[in-house]
Every structure is written in C-alpha cells, then in structure tokens.
Backbone as a printed PyTorch tensor [residue, N CA C, xyz], in Angstrom:
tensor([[[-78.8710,  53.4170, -22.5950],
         [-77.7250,  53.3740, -21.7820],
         [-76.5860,  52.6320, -22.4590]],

        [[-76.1350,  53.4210, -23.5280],
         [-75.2390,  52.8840, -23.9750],
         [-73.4490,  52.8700, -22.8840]],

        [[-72.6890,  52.0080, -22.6990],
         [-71.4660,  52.2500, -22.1210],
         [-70.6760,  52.2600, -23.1000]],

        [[-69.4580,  52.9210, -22.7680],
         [-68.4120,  52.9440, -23.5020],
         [-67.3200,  52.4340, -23.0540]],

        [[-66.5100,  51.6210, -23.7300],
         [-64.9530,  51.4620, -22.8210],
         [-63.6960,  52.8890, -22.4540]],

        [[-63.1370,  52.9650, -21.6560],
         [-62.0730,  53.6610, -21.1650],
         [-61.1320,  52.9870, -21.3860]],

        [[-60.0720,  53.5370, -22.5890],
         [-58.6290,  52.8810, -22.3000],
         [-58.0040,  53.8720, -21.8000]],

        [[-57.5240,  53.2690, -20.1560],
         [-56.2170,  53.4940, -19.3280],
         [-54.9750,  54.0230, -20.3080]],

        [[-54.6450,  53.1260, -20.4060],
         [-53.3990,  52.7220, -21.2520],
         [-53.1290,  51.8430, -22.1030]],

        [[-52.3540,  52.0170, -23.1730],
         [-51.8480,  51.2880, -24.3880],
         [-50.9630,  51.5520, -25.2260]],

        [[-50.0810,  50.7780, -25.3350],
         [-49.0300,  51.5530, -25.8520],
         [-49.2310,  51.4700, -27.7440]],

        [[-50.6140,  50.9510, -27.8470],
         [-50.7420,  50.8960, -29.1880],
         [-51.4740,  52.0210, -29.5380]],

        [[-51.9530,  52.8930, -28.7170],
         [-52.4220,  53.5980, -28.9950],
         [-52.4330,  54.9300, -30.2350]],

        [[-51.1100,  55.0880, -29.8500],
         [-50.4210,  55.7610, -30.8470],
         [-49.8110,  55.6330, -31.7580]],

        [[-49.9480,  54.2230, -32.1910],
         [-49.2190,  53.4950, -33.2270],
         [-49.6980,  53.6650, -34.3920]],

        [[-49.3770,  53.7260, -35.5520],
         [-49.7810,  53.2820, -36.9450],
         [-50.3500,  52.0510, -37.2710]],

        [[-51.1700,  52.3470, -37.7870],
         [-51.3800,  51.1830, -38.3510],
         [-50.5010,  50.1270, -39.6150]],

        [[-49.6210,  51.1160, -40.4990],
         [-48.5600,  50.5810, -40.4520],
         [-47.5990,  49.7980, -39.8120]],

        [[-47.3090,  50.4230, -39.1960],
         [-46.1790,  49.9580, -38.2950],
         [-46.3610,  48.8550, -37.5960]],

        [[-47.8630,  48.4360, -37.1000],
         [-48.8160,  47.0070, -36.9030],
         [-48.3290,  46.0390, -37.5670]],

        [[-48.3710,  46.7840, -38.6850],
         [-48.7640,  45.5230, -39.5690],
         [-47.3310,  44.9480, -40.3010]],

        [[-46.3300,  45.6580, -39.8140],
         [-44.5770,  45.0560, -39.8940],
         [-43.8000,  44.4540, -38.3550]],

        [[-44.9730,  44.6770, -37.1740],
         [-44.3790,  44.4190, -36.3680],
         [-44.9130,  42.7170, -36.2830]],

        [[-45.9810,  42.1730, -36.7810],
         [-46.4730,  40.9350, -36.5710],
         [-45.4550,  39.9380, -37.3300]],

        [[-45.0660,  40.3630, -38.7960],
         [-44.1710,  39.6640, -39.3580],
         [-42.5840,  39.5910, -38.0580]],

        [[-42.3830,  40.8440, -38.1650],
         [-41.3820,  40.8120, -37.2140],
         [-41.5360,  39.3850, -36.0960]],

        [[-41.9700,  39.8370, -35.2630],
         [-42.2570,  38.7640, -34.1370],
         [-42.3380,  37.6200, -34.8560]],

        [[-43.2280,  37.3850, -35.7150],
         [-42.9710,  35.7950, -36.4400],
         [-41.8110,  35.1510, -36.6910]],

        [[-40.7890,  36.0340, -37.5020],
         [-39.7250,  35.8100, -37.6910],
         [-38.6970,  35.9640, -36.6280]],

        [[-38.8110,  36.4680, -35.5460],
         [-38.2010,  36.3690, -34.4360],
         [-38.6690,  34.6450, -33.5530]],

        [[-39.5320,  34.4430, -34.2790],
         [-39.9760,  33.1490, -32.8380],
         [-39.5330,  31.8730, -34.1920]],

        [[-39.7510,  32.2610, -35.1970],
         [-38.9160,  30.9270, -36.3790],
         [-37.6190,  31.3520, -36.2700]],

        [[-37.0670,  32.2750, -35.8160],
         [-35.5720,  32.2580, -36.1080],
         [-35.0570,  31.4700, -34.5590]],

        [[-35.8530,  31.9060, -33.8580],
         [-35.4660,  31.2980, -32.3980],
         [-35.7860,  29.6400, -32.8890]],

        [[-36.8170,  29.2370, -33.0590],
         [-36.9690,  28.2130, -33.2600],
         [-35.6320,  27.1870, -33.9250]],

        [[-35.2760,  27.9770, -35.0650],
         [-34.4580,  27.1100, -35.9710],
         [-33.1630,  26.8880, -35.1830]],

        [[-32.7980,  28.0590, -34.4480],
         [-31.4730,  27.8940, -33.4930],
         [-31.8310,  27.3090, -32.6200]],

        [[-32.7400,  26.6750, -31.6710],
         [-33.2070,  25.5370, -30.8980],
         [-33.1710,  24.5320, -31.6820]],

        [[-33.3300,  24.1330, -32.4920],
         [-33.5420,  22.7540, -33.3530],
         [-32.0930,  22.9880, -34.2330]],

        [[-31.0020,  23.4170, -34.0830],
         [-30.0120,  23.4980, -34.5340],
         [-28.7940,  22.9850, -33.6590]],

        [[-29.1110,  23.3740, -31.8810],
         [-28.0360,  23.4920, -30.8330],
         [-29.1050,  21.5340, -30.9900]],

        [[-30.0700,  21.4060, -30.6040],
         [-30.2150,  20.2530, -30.4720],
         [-29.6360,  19.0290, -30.8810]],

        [[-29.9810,  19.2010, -32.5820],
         [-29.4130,  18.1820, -33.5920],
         [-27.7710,  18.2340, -33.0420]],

        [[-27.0230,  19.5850, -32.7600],
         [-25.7380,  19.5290, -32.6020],
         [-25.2380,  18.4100, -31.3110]],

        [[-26.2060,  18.8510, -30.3840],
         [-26.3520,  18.0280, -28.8840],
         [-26.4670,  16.7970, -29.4800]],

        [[-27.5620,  16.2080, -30.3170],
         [-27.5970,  15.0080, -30.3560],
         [-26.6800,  14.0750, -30.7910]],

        [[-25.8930,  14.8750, -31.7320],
         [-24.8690,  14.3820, -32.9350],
         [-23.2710,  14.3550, -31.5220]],

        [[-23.4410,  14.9180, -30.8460],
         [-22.1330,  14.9130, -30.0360],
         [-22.3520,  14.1150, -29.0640]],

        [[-23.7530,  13.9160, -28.2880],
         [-23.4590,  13.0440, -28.1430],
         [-23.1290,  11.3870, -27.7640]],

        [[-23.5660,  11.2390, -29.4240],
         [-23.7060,   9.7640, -29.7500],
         [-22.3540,   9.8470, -30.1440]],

        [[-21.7030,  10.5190, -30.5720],
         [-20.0320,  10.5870, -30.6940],
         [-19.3320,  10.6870, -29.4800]],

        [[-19.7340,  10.9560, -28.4620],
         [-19.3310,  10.5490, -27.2720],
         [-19.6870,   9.2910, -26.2560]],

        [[-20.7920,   8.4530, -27.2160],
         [-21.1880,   7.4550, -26.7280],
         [-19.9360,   6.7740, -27.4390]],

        [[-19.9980,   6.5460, -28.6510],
         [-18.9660,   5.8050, -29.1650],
         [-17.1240,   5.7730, -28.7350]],

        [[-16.9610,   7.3540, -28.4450],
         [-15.3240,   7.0560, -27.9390],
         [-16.0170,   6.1790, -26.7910]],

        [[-16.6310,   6.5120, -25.8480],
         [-16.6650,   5.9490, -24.5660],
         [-16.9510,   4.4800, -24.1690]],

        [[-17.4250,   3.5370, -25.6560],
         [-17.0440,   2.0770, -25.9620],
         [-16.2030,   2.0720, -26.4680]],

        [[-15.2110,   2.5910, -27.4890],
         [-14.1500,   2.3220, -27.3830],
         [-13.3450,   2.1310, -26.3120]],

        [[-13.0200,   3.5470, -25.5510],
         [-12.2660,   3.3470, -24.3090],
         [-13.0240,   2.3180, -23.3350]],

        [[-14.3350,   2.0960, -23.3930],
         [-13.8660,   0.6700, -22.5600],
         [-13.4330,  -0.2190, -22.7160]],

        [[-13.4170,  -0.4110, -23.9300],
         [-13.2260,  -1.7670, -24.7160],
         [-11.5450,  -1.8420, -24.4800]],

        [[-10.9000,  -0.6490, -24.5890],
         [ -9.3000,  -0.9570, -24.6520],
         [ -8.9090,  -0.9560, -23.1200]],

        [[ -9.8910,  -0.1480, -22.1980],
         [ -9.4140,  -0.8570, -20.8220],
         [ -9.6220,  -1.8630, -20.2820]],

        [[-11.0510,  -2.6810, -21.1040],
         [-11.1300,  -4.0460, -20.5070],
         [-10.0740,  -5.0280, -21.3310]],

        [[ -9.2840,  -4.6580, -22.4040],
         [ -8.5030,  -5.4120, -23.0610],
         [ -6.8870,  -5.1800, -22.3190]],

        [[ -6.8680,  -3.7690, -21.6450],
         [ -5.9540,  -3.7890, -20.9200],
         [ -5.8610,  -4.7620, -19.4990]],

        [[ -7.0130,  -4.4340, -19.1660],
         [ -7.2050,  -5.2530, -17.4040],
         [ -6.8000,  -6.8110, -17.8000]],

        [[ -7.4850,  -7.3640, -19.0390],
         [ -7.1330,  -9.0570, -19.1090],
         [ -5.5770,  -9.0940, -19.7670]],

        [[ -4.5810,  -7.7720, -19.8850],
         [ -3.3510,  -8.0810, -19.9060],
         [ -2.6460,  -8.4080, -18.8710]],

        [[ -3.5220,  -7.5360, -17.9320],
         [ -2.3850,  -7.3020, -16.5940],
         [ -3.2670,  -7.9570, -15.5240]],

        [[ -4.0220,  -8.4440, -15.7250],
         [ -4.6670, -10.0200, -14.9140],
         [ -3.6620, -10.8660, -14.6500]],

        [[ -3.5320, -11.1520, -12.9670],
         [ -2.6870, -12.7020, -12.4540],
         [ -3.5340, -13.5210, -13.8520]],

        [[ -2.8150, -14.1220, -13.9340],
         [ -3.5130, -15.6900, -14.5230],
         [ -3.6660, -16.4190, -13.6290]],

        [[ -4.5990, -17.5700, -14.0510],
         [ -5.4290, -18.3150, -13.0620],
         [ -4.4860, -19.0150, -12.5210]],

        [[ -4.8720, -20.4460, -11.9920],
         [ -3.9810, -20.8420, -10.9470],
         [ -3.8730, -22.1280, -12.3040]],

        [[ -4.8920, -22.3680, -12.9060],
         [ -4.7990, -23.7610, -14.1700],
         [ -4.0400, -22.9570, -15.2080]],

        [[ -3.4060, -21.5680, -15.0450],
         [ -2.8010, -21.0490, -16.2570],
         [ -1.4640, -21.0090, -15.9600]],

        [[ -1.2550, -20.9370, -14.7910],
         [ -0.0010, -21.0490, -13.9080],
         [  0.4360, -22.0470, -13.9090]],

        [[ -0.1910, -23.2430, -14.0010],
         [  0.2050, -24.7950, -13.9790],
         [  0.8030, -25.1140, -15.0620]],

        [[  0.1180, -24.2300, -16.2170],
         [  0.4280, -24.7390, -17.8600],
         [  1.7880, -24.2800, -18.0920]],

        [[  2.0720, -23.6000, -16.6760],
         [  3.3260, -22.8320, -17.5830],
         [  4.5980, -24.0200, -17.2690]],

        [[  5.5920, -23.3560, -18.0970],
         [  7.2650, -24.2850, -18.0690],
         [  7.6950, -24.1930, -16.5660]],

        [[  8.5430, -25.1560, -16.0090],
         [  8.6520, -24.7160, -14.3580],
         [ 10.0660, -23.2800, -14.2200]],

        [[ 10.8950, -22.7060, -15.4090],
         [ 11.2230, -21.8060, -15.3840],
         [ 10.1650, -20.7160, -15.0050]],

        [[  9.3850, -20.6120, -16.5470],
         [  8.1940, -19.4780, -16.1450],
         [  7.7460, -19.8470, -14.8800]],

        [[  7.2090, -20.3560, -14.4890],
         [  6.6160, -20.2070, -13.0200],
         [  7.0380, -19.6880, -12.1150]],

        [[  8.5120, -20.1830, -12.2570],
         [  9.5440, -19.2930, -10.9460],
         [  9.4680, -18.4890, -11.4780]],

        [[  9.7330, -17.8800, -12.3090],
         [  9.4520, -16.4910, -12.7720],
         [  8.3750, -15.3990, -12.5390]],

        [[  7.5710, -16.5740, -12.5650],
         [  6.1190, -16.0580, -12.0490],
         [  6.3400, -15.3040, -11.0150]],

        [[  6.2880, -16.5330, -10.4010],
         [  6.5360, -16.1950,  -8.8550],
         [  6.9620, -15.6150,  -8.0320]],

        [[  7.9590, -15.4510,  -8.5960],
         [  9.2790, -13.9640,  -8.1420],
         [  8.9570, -13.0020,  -8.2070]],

        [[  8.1310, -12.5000,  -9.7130],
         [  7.4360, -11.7030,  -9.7980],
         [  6.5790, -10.7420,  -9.1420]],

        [[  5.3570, -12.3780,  -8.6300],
         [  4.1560, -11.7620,  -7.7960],
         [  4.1160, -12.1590,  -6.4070]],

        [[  5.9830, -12.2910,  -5.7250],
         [  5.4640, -12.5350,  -4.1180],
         [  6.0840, -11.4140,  -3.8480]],

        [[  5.8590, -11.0120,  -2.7600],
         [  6.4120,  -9.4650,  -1.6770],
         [  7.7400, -10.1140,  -1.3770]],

        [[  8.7130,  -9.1630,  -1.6890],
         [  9.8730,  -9.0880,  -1.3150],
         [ 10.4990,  -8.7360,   0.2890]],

        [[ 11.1110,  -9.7700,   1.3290],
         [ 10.9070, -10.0250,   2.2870],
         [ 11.7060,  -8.2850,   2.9390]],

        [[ 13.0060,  -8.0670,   1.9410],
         [ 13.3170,  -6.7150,   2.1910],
         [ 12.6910,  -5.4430,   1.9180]],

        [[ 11.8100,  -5.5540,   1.1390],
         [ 11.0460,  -4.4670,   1.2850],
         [  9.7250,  -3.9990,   2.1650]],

        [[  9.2340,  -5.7050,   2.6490],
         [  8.4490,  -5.8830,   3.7980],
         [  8.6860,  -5.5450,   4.8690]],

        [[ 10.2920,  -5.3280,   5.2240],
         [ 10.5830,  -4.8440,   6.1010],
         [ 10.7780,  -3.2450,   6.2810]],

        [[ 11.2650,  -2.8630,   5.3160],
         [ 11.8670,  -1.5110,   5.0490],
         [ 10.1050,  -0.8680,   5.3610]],

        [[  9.2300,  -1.0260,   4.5740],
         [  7.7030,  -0.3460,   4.8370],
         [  7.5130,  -0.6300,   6.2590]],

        [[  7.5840,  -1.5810,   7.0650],
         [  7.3040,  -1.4030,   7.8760],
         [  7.9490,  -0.9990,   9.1450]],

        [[  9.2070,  -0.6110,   8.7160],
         [ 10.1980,   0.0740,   9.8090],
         [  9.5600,   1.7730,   9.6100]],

        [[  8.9040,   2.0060,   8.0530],
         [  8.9100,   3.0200,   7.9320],
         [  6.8570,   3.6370,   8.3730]],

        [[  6.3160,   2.5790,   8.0900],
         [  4.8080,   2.3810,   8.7160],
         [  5.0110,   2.7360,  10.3800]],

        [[  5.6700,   1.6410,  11.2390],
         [  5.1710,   1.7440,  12.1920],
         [  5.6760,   2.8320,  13.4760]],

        [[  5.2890,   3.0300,  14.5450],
         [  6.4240,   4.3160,  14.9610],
         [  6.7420,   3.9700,  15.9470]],

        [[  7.5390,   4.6540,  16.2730],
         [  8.8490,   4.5870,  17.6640],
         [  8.4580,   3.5870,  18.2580]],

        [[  7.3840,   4.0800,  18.9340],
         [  6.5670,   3.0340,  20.6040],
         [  6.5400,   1.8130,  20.1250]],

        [[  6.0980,   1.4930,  18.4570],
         [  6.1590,  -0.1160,  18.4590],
         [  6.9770,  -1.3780,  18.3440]],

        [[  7.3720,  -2.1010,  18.8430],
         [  8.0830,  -3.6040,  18.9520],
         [  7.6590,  -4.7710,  18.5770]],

        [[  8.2800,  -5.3430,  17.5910],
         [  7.6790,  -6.3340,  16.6610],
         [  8.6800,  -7.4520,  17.7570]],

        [[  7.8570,  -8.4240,  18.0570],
         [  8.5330, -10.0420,  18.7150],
         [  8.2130, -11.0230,  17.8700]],

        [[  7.4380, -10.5980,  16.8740],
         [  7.6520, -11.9940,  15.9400],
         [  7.1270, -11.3570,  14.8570]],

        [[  7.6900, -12.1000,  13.4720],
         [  6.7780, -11.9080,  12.1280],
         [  7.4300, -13.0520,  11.3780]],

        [[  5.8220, -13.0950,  10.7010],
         [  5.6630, -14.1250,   9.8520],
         [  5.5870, -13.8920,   8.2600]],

        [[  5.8660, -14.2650,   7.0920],
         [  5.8520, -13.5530,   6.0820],
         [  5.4240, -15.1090,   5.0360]],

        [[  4.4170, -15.3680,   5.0480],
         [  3.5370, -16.9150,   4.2850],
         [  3.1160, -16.1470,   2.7300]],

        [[  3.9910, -16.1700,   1.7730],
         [  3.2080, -16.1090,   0.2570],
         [  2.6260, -14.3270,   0.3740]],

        [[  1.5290, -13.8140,   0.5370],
         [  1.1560, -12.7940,   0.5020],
         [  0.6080, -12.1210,   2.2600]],

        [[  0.3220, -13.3630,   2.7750],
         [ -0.2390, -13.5930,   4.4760],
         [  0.9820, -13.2520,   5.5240]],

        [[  0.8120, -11.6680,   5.9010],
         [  1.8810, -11.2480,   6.6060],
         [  1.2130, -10.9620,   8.6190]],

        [[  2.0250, -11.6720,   9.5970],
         [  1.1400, -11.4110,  11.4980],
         [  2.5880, -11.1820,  11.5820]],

        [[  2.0280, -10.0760,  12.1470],
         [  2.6620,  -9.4830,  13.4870],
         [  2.3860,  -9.9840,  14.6000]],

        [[  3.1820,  -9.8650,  15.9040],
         [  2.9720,  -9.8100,  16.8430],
         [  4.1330,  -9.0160,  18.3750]],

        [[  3.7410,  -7.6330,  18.4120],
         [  4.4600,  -7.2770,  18.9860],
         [  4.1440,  -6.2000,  20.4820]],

        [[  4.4310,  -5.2780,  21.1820],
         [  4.4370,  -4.0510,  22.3320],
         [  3.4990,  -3.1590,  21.6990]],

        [[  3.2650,  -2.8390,  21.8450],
         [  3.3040,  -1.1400,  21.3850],
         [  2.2450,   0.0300,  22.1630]],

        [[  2.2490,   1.3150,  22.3870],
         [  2.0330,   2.3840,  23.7380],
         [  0.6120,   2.0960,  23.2470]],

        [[  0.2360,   2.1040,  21.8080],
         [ -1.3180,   2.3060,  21.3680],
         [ -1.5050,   1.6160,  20.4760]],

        [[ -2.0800,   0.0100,  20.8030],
         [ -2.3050,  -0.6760,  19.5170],
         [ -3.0960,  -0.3880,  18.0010]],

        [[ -4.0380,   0.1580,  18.8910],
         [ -5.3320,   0.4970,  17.3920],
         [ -4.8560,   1.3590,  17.0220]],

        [[ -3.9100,   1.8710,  17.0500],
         [ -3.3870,   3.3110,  16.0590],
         [ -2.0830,   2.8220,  15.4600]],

        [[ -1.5940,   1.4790,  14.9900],
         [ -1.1660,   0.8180,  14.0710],
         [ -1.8620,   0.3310,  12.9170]],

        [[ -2.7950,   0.2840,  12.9620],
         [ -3.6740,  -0.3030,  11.4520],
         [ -3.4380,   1.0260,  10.1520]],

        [[ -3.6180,   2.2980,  11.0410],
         [ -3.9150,   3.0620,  10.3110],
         [ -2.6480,   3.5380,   9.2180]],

        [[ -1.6340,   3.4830,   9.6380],
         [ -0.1870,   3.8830,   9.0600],
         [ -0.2150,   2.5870,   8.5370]],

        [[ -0.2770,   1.1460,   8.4520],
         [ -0.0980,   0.3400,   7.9680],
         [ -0.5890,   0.2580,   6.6410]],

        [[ -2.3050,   0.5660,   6.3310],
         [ -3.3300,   1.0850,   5.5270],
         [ -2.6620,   1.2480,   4.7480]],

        [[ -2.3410,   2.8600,   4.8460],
         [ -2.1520,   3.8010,   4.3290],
         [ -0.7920,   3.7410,   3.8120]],

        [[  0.4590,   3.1580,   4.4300],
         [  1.6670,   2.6510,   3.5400],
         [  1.3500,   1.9850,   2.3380]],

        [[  0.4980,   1.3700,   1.7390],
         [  0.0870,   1.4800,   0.1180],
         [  0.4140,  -0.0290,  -0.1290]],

        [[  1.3960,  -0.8740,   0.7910],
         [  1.7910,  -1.9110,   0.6350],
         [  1.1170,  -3.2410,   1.0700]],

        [[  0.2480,  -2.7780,   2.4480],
         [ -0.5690,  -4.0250,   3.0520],
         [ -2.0980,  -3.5100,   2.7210]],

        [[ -2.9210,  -4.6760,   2.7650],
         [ -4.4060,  -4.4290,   2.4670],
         [ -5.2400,  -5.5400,   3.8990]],

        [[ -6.3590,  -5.4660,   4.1580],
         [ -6.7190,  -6.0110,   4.8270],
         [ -6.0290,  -6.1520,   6.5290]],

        [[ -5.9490,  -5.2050,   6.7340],
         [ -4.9870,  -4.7840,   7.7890],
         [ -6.1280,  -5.0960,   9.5000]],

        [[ -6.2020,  -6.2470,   9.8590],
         [ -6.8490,  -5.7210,  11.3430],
         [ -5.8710,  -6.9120,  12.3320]],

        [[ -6.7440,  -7.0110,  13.5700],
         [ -6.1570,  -7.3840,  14.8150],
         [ -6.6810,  -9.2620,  14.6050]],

        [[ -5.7900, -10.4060,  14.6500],
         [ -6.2240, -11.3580,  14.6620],
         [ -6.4570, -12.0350,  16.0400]],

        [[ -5.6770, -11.4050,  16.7350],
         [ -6.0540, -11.9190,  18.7680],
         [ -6.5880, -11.0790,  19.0330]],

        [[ -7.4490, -10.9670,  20.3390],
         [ -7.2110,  -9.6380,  21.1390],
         [ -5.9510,  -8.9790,  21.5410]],

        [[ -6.0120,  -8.2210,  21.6680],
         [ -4.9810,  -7.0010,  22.3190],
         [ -4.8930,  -6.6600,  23.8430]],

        [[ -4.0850,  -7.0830,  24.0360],
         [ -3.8060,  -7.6930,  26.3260],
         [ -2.7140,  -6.1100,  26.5620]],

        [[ -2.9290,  -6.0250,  27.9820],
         [ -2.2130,  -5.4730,  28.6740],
         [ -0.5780,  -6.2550,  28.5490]],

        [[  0.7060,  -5.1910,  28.5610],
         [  1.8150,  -6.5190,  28.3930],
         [  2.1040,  -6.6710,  30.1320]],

        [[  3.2740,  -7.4220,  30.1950],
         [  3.5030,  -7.4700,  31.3390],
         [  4.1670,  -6.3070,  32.5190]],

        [[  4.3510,  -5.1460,  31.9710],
         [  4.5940,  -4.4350,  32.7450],
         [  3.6420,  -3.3540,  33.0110]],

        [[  2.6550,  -3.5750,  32.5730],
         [  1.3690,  -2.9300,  32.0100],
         [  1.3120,  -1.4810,  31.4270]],

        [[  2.5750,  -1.1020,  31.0820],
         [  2.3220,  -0.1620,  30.1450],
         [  2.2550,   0.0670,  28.7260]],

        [[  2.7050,  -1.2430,  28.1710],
         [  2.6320,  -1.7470,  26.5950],
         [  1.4270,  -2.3110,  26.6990]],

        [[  1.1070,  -2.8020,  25.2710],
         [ -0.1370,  -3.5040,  24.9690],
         [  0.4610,  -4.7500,  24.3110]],

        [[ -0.0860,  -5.6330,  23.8720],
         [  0.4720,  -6.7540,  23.2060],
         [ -0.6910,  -6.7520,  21.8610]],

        [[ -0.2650,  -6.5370,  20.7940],
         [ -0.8670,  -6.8660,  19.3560],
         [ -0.2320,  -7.8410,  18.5140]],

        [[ -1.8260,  -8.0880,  18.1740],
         [ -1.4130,  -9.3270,  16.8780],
         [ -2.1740,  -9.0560,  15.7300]],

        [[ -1.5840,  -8.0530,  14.7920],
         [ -1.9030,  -8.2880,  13.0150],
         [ -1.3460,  -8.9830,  12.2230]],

        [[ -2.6020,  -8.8940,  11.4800],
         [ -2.3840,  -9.3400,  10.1210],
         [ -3.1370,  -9.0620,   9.1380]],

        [[ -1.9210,  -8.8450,   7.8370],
         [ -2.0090,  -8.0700,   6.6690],
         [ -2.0540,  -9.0160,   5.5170]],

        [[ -2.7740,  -8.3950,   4.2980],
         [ -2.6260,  -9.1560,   3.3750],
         [ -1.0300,  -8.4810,   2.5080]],

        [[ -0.2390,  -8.6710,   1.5380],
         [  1.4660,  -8.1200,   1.3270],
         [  0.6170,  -7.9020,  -0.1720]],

        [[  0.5290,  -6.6570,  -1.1700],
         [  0.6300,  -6.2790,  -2.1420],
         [  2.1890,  -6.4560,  -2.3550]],

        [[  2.0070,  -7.3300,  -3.7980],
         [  3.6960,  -6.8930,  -4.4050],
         [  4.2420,  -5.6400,  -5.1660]],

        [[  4.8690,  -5.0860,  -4.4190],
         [  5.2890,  -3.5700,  -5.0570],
         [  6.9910,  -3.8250,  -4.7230]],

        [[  7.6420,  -3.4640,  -6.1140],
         [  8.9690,  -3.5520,  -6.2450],
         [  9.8210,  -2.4320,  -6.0940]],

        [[  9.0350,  -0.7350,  -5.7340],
         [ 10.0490,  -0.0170,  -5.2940],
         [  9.2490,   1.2890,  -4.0490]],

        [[  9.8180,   1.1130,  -3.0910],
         [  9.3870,   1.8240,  -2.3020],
         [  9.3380,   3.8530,  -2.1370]],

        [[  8.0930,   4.1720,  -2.0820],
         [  8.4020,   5.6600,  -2.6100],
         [  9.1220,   6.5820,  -1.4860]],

        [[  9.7670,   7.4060,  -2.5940],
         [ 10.6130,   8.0590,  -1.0730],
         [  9.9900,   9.3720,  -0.0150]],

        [[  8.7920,   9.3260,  -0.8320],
         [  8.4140,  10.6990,  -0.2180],
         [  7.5330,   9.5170,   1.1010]],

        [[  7.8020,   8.1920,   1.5070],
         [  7.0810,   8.3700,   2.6370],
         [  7.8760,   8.3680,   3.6150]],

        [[  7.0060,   8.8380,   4.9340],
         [  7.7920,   9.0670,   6.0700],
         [  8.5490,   8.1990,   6.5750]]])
C-alpha cells in the first residue's frame, strides 16, 4: 500500500528548473538590497538627529542667555544701582497711571462704575456698581494688562438693589503702548 501525494496546486510546477535556480539569487538580493536601504535611512535618522539635538542646545542656551537679559534684576541689584539709574528703573517698570486708566475704560463695560481706585506700585482695587459683577474679571484677564484678577470683599447687593457692589484687585503688568485693535 504504497500512497502517493496529490499536488492541488503549484505554481512551481511548471517552472524550470532553471529559472529556480535565478529566482533564489534574485530574492536574496532583493532582501540585501532592502536591507542596506534600511540600515541607510537609519544611520541617516541617526545622524539628523543628533544634529538636531545639538541646534536644540544651542537654542536653549541663547534663550536662557536671552531670559537673564531681560530679567528684573534683583532687589540687591537695584540697590547697587546710581539713584539716577534707579529712577530710571523705576519709571521703566511701574504701570503708567494713564494707561491704567485708558485699559480700563476700555476693559470694563457700560453697566460698570468705578467709586474708588487705588493704583500702589504694581497692586491695582477697585471698588465700584456694576449690573453683573463676576463678568468683570473676565475682560479684565483678557485686556493683557492686569494678571491675578479676582474679588477681594464679597460682592453685596447696592443700595438700590439693582447694582452689585465689587471689590477687585489686580496685579498692573507694565506695558507702554496700548493695542488698538482692542475694543
């Protein structure tokens, strides 16, 4: 009882044996040629980038050399200075009381009424009316000029009870020209 195999199908069937025996080289040289262009894009990858490691200490290096240009100086560096420079300083880095105003004529809207303000070094309170208090922080924010923007009292009914009575306070970024595209 001998068996025999049945081939179904094969597409070698009909092949040469020639033709075998050029297709193995083939494929070889198809999987080393692939190979060498994998180990080619690599080395390229690798080589770019460690050259992109390097700009990218450079550029930090010149923005952290920029940031300690344009660093306040300390308060013992401020002392060292001549009492010209200082005023100078100073002039420099306090908020300008007219432009504190101008942002915030242009920050706050219609409904609100300022009854007092205070303007201390960078430490700017309000205290005024207005139809909807908590929807003053947000235009304040966002005017580019105050930081740290919330409510330092509570916020009361006013006396006719249709105003509210608010009290903020802002920290004053010094900015020397106001942009015109705001509202």
């Amino acid at each position: 009882m001998g068996v025999k195999s049945v081939t179904l199908w094969s597409r070698l069937a009909g092949v040469s044996p020639q033709h075998l025996a050029l297709t193995c080289p083939r494929v070889g040289a198809g999987i080393a040629a692939a190979v060498v262009a994998s180990l080619g894009i690599s080395l390229w990858a690798m080589v770019s980038a460690a050259s992109l490691g390097g700009e990218n200490e450079e550029v930090g290096a010149r923005a952290r050399a920029l940031q300690r240009q344009i660093q306040r100086p300390t308060s013992q560096s401020v002392a060292s200075l001549s009492p010209s420079e200082r005023a100078w300083y100073t002039k420099e880095t306090s908020p300008t009381a007219a432009i504190v105003l101008e942002v915030l004529s242009r920050a706050l809207p219609d409904g609100a009424y300022l009854t007092e303000l205070r303007l201390e070094n960078t430490a700017l309170r309000m205290i005024g009316l207005a139809n909807d208090a908590p929807s003053l922080i947000a235009p304040l924010e966002h005017s580019g000029h105050f930081n740290d923007v919330h409510f330092f009292a509570p916020t009361t009914r006013g006396p006719e009870g249709t105003l509210f009575r608010f009290n903020i306070e802002a920290r004053v970024d010094p900015h020397f020209k106001i942009a015109e595209d705001q509202p």
